[in-house]
C-alpha positions in Angstrom: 301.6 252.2 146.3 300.7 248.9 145.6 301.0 249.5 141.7 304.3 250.5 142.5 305.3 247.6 144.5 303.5 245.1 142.1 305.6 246.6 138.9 308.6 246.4 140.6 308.4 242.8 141.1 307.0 242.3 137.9 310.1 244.0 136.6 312.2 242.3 138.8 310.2 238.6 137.6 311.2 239.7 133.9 314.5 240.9 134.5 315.1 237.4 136.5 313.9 235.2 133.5 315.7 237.3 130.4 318.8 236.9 132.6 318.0 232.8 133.3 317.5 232.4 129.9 320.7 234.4 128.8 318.0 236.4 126.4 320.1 239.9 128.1 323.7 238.2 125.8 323.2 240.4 122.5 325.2 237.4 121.0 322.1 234.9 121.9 319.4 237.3 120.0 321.9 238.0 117.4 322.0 234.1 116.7 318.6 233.9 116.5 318.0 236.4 113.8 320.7 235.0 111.8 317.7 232.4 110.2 320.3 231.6 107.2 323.8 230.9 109.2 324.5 229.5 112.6 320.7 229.8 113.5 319.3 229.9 117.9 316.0 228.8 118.4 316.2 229.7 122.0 314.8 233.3 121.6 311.3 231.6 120.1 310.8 228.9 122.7 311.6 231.8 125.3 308.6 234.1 123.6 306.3 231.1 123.4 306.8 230.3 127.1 305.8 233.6 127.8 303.1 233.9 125.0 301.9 230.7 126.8 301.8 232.2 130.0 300.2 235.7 128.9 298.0 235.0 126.4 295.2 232.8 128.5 295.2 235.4 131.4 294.5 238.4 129.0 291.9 236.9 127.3 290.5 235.2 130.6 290.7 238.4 133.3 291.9 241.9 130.9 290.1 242.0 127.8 286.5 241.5 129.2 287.0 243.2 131.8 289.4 246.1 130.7 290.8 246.3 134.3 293.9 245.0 135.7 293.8 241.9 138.0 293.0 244.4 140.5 290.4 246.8 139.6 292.5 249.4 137.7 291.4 250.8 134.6 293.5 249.2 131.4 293.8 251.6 128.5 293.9 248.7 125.2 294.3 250.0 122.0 291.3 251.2 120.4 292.6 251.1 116.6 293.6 248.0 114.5 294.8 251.0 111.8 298.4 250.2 110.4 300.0 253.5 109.3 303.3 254.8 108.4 304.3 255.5 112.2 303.7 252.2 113.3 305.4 251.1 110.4 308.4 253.4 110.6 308.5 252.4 114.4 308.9 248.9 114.1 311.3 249.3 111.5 313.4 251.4 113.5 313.0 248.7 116.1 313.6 245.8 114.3 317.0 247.5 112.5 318.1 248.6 116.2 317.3 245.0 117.7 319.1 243.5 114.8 321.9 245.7 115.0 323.0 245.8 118.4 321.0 242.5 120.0 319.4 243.8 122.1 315.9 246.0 122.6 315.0 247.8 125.9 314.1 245.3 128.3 317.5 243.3 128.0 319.3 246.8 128.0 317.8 247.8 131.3 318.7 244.4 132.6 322.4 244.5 131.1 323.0 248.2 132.2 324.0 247.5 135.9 327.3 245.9 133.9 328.4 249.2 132.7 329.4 248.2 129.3 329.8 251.0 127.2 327.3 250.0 124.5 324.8 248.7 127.2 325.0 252.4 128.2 325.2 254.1 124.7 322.0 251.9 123.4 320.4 253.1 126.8 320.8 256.8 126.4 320.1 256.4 123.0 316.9 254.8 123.9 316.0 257.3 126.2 316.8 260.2 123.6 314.2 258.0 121.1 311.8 258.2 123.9 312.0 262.0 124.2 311.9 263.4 120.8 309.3 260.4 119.9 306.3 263.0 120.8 307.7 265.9 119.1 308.4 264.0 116.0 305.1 262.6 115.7 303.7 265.8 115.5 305.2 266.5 112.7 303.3 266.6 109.3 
């Protein structure tokens, strides 16, 4: 139970800042990826502050250890191998992101609004997440 309650605030924490920072405005991300036009800088200083924050902690408490900050076990990736499904996958990431503004945390945050996309990118997101196993057994 304590998990539980501990990921819920953490959700709650992230959810907080994307919204104080205006990252959950599909406009904001969509100015930051246009690098050639009316460029946003916000989005970087927004992952750097929390690349700032992350980074020390991981490398201080998780990695040598390889248990949460309270005993549990942490399952790290065990391969630095880049293949075609983590290639495809962060293609079909990056070309959703840059299409709609927004990627799955924002959308989560966002979908108490009931906008229709908010909701469309959200069931689509959660079809994604379904097939995603069956499709990666594929040959």
């Amino acid at each position: 139970m304590r998990n539980c309650i501990f990921a819920l605030i953490a959700g709650l924490l992230f959810g907080l800042g994307l919204t104080i920072s205006t990252m959950v405005d599909p406009a904001r991300v969509l100015a930051f990826l246009d690098v050639f036009g009316d460029w946003d800088p916000t989005l970087a200083f927004v992952m750097g502050g929390g690349l700032a924050v992350y980074l020390p902690l991981f490398y201080l408490f998780i990695k040598p250890n390889k248990t949460t900050l309270f005993g549990e076990p942490c399952s790290l990736p065990q391969t630095k191998t880049i293949d075609a499904k983590l290639i495809v996958g962060a293609a079909l990431f990056g070309i959703g992101w840059g299409l709609s503004g927004i990627c799955p945390g924002p959308a989560l945050a966002n979908i108490t609004g009931g906008l229709p996309a908010i909701l469309l990118f959200v069931a689509t997101m959660l079809l994604g997440m379904i097939m995603a196993p069956r499709v990666s057994t594929l040959k």
